[in-house]
N, CA, C and O atoms as a CHARMM CRD file, in Angstrom:
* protein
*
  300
    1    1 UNK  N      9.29200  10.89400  59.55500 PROA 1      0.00000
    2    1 UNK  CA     7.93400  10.47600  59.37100 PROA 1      0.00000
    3    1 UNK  C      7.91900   9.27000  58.43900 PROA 1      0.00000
    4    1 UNK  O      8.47300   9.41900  57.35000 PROA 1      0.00000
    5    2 UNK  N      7.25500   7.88100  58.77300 PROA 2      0.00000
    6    2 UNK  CA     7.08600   7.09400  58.36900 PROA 2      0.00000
    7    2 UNK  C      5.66000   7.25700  57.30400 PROA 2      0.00000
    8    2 UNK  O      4.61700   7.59500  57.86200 PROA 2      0.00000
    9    3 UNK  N      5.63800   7.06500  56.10200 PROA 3      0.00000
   10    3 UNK  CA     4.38100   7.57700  54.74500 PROA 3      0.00000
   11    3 UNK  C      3.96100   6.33200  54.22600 PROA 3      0.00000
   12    3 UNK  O      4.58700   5.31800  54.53200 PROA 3      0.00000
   13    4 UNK  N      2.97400   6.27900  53.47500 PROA 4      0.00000
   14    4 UNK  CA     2.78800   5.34800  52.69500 PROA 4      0.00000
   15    4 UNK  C      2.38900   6.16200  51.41400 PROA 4      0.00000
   16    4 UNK  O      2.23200   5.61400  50.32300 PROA 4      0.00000
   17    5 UNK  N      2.17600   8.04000  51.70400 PROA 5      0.00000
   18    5 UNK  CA     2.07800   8.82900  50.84500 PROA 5      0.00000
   19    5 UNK  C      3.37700   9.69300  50.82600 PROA 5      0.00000
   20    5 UNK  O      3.23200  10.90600  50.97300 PROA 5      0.00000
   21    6 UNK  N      4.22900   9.35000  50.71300 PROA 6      0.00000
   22    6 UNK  CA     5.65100   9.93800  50.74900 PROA 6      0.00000
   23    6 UNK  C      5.95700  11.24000  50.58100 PROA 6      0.00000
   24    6 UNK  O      6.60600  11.99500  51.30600 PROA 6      0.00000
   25    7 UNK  N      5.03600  11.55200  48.81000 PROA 7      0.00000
   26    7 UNK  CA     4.94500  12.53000  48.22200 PROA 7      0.00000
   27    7 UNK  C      4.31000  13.33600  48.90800 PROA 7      0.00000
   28    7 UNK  O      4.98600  14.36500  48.88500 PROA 7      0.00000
   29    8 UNK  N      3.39300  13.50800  49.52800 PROA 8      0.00000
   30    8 UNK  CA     2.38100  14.15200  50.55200 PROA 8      0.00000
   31    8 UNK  C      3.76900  15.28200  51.80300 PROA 8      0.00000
   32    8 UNK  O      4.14600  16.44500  51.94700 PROA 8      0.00000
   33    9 UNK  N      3.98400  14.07700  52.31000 PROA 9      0.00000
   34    9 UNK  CA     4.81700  14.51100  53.75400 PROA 9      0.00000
   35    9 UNK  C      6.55600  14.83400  52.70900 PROA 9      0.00000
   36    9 UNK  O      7.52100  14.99200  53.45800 PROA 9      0.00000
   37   10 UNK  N      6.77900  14.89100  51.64200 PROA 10     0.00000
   38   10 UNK  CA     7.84800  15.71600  51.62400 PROA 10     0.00000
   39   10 UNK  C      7.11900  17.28300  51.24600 PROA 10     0.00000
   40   10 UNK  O      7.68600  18.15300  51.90600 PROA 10     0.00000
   41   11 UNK  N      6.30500  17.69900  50.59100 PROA 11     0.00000
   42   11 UNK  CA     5.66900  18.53300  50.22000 PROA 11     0.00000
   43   11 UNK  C      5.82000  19.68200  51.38500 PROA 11     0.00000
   44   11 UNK  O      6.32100  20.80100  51.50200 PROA 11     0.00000
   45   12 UNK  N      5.13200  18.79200  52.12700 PROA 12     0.00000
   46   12 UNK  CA     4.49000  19.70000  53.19900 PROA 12     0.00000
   47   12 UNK  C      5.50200  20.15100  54.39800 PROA 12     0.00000
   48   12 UNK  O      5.32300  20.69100  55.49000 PROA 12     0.00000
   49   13 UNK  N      6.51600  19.73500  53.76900 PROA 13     0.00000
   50   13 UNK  CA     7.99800  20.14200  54.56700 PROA 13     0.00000
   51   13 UNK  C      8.84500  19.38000  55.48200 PROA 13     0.00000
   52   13 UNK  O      9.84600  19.83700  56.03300 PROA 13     0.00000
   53   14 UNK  N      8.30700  17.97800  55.63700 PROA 14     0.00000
   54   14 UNK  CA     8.66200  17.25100  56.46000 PROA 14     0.00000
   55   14 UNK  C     10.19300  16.63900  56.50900 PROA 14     0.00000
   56   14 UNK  O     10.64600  16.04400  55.53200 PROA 14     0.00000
   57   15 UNK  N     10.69300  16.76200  57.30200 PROA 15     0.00000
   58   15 UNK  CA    12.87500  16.68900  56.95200 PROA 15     0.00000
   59   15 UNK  C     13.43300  15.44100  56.84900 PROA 15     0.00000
   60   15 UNK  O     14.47700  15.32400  56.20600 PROA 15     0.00000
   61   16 UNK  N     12.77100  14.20100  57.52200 PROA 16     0.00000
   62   16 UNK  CA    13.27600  13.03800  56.99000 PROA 16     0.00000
   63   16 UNK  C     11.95800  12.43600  56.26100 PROA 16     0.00000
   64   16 UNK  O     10.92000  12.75000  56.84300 PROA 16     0.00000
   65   17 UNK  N     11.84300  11.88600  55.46800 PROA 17     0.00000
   66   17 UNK  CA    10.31000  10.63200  55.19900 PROA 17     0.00000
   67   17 UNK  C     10.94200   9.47000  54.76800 PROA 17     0.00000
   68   17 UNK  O     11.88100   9.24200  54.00500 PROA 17     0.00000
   69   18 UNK  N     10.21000   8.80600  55.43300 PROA 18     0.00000
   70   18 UNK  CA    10.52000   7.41000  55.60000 PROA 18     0.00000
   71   18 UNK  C      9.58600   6.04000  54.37300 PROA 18     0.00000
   72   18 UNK  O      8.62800   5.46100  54.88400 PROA 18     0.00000
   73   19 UNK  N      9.96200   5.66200  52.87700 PROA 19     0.00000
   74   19 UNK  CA     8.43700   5.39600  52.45300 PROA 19     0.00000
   75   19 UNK  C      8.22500   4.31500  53.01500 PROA 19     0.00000
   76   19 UNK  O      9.10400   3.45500  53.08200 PROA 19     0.00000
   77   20 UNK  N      6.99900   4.15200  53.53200 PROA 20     0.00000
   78   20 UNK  CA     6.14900   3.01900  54.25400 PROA 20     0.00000
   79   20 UNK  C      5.30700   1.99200  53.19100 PROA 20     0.00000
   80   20 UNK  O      4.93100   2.21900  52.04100 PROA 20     0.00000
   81   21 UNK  N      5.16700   0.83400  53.98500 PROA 21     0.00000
   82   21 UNK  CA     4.27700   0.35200  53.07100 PROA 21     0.00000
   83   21 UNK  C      3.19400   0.52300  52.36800 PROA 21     0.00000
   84   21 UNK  O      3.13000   1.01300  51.24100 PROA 21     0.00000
   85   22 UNK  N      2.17300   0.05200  53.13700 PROA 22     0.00000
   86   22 UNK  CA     0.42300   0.68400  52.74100 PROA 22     0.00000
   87   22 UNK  C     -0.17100   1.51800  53.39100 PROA 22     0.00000
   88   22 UNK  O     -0.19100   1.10800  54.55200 PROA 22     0.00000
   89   23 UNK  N     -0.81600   2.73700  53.28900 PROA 23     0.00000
   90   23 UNK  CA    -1.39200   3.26800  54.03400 PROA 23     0.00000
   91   23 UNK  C     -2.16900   2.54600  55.38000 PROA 23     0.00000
   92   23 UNK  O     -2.04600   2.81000  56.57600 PROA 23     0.00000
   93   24 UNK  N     -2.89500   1.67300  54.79000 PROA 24     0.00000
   94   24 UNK  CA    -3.61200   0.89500  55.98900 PROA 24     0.00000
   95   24 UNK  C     -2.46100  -0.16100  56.74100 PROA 24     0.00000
   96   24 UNK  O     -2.89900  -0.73900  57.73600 PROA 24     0.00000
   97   25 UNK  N     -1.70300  -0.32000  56.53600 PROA 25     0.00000
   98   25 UNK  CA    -0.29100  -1.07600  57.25500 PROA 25     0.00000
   99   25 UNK  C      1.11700  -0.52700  56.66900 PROA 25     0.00000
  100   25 UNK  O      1.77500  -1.07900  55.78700 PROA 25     0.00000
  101   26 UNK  N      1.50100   0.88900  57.46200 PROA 26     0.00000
  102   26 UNK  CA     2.73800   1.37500  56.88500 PROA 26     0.00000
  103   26 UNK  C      3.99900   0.94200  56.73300 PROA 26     0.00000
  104   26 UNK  O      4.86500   1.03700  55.86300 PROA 26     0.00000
  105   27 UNK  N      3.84400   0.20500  58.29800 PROA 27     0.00000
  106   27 UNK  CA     5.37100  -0.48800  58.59600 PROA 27     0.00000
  107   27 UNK  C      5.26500  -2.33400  58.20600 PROA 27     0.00000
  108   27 UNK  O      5.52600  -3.39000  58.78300 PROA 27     0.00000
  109   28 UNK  N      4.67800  -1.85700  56.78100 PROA 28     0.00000
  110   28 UNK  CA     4.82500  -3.50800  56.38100 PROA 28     0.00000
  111   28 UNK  C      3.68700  -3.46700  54.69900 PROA 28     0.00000
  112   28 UNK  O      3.14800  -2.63700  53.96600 PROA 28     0.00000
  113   29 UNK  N      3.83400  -4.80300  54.81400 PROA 29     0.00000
  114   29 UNK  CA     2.86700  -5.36400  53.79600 PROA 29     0.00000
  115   29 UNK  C      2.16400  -6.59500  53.93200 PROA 29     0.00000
  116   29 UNK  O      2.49400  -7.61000  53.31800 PROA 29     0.00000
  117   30 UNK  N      1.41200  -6.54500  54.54900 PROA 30     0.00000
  118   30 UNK  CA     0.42400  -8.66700  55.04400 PROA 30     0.00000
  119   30 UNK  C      0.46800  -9.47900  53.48400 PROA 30     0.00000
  120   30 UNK  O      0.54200 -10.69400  53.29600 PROA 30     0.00000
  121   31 UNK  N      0.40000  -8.46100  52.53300 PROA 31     0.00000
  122   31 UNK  CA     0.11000  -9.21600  51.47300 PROA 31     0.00000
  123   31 UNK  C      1.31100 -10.42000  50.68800 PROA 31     0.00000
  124   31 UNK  O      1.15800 -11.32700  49.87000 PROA 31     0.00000
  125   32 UNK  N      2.72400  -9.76700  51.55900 PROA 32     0.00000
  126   32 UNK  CA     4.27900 -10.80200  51.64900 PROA 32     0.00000
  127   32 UNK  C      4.16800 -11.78700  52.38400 PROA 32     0.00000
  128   32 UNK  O      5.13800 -12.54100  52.30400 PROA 32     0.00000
  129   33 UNK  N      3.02300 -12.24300  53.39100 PROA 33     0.00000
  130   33 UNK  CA     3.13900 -13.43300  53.96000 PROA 33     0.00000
  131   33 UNK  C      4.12100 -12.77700  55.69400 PROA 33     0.00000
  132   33 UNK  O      4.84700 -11.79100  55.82900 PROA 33     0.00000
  133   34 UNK  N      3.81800 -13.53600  56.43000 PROA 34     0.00000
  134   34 UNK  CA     3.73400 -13.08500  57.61200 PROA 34     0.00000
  135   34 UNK  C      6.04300 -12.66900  58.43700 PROA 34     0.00000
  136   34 UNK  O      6.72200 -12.03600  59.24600 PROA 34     0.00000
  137   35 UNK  N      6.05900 -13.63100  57.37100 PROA 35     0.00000
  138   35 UNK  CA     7.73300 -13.27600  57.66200 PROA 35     0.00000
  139   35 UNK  C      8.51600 -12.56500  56.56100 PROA 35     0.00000
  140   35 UNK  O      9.56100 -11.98300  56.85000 PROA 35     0.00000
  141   36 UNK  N      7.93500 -12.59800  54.99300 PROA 36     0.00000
  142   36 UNK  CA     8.14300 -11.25300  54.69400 PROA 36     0.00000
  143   36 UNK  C      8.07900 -10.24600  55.17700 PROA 36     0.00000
  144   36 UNK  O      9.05200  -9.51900  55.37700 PROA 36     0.00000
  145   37 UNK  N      6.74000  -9.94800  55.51400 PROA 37     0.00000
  146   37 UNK  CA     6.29600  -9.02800  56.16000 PROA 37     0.00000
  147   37 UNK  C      6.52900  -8.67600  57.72100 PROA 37     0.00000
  148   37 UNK  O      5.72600  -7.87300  58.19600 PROA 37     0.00000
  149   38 UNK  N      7.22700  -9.03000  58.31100 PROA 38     0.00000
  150   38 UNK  CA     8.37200  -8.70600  59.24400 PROA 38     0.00000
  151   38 UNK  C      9.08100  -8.17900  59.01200 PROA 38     0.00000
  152   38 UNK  O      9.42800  -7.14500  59.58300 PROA 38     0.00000
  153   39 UNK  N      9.62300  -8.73300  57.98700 PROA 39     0.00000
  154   39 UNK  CA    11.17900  -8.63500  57.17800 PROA 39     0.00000
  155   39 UNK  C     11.06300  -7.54800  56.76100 PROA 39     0.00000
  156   39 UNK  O     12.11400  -6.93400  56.94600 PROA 39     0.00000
  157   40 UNK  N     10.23800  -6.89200  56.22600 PROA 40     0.00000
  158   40 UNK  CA    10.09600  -5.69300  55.73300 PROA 40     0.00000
  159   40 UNK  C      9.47500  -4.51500  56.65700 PROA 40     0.00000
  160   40 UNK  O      9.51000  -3.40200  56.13300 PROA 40     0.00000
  161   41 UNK  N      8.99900  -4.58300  57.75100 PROA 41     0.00000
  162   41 UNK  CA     8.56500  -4.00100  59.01600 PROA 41     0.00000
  163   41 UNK  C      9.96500  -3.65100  59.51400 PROA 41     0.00000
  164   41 UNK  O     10.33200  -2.47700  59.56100 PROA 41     0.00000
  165   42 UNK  N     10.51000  -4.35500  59.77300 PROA 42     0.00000
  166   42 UNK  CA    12.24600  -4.03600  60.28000 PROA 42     0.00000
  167   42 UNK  C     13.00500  -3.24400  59.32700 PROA 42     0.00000
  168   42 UNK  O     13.82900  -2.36400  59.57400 PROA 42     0.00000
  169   43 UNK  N     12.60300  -3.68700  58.18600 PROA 43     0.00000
  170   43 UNK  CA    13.76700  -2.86000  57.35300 PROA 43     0.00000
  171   43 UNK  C     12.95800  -1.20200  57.80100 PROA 43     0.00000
  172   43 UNK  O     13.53600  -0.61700  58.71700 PROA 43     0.00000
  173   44 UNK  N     12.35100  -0.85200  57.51200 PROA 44     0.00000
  174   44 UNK  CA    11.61900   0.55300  57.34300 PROA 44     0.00000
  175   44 UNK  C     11.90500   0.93500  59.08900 PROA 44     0.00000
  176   44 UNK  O     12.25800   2.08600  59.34300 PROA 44     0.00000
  177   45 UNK  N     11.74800  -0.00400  60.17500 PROA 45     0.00000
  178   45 UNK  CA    11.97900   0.91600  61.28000 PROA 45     0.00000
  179   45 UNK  C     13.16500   1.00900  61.11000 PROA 45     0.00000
  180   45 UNK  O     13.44300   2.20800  61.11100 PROA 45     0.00000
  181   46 UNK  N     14.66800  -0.03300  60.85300 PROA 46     0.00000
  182   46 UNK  CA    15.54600   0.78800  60.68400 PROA 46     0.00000
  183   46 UNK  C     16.16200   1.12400  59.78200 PROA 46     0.00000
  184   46 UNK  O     17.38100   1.03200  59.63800 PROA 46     0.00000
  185   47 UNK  N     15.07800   1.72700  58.78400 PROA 47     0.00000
  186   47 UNK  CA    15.84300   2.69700  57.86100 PROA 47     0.00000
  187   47 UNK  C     15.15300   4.37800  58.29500 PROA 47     0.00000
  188   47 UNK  O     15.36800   5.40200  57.64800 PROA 47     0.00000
  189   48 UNK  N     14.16400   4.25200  59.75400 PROA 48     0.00000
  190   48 UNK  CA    13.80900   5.35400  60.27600 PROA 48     0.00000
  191   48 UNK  C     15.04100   5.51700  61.17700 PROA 48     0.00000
  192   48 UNK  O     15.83000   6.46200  61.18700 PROA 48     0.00000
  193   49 UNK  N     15.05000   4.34600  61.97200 PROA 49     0.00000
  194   49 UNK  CA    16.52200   4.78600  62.54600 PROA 49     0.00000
  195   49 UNK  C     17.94100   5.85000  61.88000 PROA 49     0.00000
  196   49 UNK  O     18.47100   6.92400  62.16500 PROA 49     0.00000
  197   50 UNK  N     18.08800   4.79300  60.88600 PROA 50     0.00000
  198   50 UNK  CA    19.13100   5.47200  60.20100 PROA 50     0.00000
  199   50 UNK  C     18.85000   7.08400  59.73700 PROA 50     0.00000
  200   50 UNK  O     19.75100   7.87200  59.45000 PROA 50     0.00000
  201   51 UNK  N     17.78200   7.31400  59.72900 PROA 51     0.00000
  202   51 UNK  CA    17.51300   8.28100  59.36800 PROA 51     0.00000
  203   51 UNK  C     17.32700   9.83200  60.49500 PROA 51     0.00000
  204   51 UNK  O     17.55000  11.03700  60.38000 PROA 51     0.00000
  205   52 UNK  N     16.97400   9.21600  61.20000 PROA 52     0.00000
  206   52 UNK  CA    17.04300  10.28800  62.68000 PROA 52     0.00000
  207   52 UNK  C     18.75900  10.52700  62.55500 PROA 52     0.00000
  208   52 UNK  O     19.01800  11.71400  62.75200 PROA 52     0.00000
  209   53 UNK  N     19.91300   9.74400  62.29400 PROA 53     0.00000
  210   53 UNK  CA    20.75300   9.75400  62.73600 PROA 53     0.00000
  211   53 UNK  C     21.81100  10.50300  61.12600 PROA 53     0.00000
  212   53 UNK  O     23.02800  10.48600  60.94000 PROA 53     0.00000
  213   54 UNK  N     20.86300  10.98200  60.38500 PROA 54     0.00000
  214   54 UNK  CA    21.76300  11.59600  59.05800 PROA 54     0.00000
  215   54 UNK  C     21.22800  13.09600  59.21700 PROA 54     0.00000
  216   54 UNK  O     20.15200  13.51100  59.64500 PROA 54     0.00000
  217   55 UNK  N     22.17700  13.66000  58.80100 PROA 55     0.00000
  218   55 UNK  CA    21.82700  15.45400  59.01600 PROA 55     0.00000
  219   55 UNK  C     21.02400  15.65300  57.60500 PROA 55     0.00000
  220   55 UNK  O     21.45900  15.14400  56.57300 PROA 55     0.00000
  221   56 UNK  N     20.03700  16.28900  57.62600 PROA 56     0.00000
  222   56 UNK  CA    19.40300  16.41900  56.02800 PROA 56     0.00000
  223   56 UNK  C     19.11400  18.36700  56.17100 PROA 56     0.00000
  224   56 UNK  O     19.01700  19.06200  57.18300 PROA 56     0.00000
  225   57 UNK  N     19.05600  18.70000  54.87800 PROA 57     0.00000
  226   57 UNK  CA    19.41100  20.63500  54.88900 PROA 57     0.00000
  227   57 UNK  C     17.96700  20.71900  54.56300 PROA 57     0.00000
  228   57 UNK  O     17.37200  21.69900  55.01100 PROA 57     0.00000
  229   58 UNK  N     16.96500  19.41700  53.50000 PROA 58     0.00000
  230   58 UNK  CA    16.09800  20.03200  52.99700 PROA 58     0.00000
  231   58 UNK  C     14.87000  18.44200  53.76800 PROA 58     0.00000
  232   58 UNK  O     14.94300  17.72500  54.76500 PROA 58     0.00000
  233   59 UNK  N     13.81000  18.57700  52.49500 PROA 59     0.00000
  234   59 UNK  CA    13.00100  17.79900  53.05600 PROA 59     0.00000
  235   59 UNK  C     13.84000  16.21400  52.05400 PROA 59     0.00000
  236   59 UNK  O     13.91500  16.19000  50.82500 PROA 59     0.00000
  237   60 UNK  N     14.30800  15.18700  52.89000 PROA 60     0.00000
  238   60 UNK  CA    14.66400  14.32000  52.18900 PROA 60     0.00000
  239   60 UNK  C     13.80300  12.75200  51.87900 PROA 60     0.00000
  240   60 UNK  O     12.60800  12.94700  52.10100 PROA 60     0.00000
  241   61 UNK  N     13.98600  11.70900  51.56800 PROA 61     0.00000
  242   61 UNK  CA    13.19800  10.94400  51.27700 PROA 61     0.00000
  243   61 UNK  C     14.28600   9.58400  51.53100 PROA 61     0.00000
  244   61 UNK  O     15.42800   9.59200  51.07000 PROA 61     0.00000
  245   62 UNK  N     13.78000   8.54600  52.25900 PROA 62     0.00000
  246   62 UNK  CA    14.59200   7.36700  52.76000 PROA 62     0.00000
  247   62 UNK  C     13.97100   6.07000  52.63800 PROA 62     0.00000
  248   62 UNK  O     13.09500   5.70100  53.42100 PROA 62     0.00000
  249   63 UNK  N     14.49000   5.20900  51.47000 PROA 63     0.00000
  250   63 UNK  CA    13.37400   4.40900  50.63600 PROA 63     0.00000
  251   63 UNK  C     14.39000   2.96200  51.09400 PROA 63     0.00000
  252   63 UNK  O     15.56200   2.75900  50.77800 PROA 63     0.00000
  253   64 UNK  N     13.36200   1.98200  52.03700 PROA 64     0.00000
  254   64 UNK  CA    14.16600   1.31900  52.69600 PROA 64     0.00000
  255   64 UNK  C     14.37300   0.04500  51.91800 PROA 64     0.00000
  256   64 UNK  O     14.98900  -0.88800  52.43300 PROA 64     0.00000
  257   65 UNK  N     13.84300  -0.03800  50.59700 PROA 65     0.00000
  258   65 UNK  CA    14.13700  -1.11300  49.69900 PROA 65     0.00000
  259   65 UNK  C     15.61500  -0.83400  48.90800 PROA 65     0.00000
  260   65 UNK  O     16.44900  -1.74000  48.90000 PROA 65     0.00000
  261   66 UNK  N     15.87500   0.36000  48.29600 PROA 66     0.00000
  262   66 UNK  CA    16.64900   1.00200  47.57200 PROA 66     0.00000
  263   66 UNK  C     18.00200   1.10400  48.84400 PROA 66     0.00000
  264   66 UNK  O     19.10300   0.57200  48.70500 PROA 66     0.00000
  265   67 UNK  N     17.67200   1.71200  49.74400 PROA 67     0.00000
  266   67 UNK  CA    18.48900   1.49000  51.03000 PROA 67     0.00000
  267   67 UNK  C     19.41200  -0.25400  50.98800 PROA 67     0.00000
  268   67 UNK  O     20.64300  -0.26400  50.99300 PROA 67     0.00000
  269   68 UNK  N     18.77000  -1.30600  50.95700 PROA 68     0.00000
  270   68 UNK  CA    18.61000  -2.83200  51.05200 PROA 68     0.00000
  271   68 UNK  C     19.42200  -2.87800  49.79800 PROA 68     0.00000
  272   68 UNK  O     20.47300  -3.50400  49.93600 PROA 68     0.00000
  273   69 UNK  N     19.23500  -2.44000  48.75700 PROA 69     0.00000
  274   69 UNK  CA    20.04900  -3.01200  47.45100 PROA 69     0.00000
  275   69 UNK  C     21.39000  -2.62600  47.67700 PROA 69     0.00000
  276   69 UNK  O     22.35800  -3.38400  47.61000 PROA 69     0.00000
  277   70 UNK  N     21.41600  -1.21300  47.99300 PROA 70     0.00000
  278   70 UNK  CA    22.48700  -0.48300  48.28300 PROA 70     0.00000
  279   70 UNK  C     23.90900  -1.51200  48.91300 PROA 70     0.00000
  280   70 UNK  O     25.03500  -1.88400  48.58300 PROA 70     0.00000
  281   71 UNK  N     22.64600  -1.65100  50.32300 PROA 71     0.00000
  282   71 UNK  CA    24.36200  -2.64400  51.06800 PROA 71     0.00000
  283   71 UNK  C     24.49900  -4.13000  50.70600 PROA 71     0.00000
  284   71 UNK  O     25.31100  -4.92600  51.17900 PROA 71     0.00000
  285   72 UNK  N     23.72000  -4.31600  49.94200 PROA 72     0.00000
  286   72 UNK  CA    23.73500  -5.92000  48.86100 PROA 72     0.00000
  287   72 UNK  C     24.90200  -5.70000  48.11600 PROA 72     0.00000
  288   72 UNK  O     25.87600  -6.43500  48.28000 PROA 72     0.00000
  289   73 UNK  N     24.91900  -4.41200  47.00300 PROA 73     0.00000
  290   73 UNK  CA    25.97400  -4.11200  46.17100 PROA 73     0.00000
  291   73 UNK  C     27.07600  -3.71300  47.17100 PROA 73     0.00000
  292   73 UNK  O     27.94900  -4.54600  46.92700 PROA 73     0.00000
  293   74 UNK  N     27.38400  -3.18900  47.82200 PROA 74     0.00000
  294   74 UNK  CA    28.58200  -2.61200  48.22300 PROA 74     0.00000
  295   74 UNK  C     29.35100  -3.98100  49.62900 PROA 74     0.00000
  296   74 UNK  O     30.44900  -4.10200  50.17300 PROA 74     0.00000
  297   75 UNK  N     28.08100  -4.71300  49.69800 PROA 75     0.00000
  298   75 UNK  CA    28.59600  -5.76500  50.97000 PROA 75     0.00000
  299   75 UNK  C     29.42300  -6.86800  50.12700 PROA 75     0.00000
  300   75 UNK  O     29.96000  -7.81200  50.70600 PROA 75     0.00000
């Protein structure tokens, strides 16, 4: 599940969450300008991707900025 209330949808039991942008535009932010805001639309669908594709036991949380730093440091 893609959130912009994250906290909400792990609560309520949900097994992957995905955090989204804004509630009123999840898979993004308009307020980055129109190719930021792509840029960041892509990251979150595939960090939903990636996420269908990891086994999780409980309700987990998949934060596609923190995701982004991740393979910055290790690339």
């Amino acid at each position: 599940m893609i959130s912009a209330i994250y906290s909400l949808a792990l609560t309520t039991g949900a097994p992957r969450v995905i955090k989204g942008g804004r509630i009123e535009h999840v898979c993004g932010d308009p307020s980055l300008g129109p190719e930021k805001d792509r840029e960041f639309g892509e990251r979150i669908v595939k960090t939903a991707l990636n996420a269908l594709g990891t086994a999780v036991t409980e309700p987990t949380l998949f934060d596609p900025v923190k995701l982004q730093e991740a393979e910055v440091v290790t690339a």
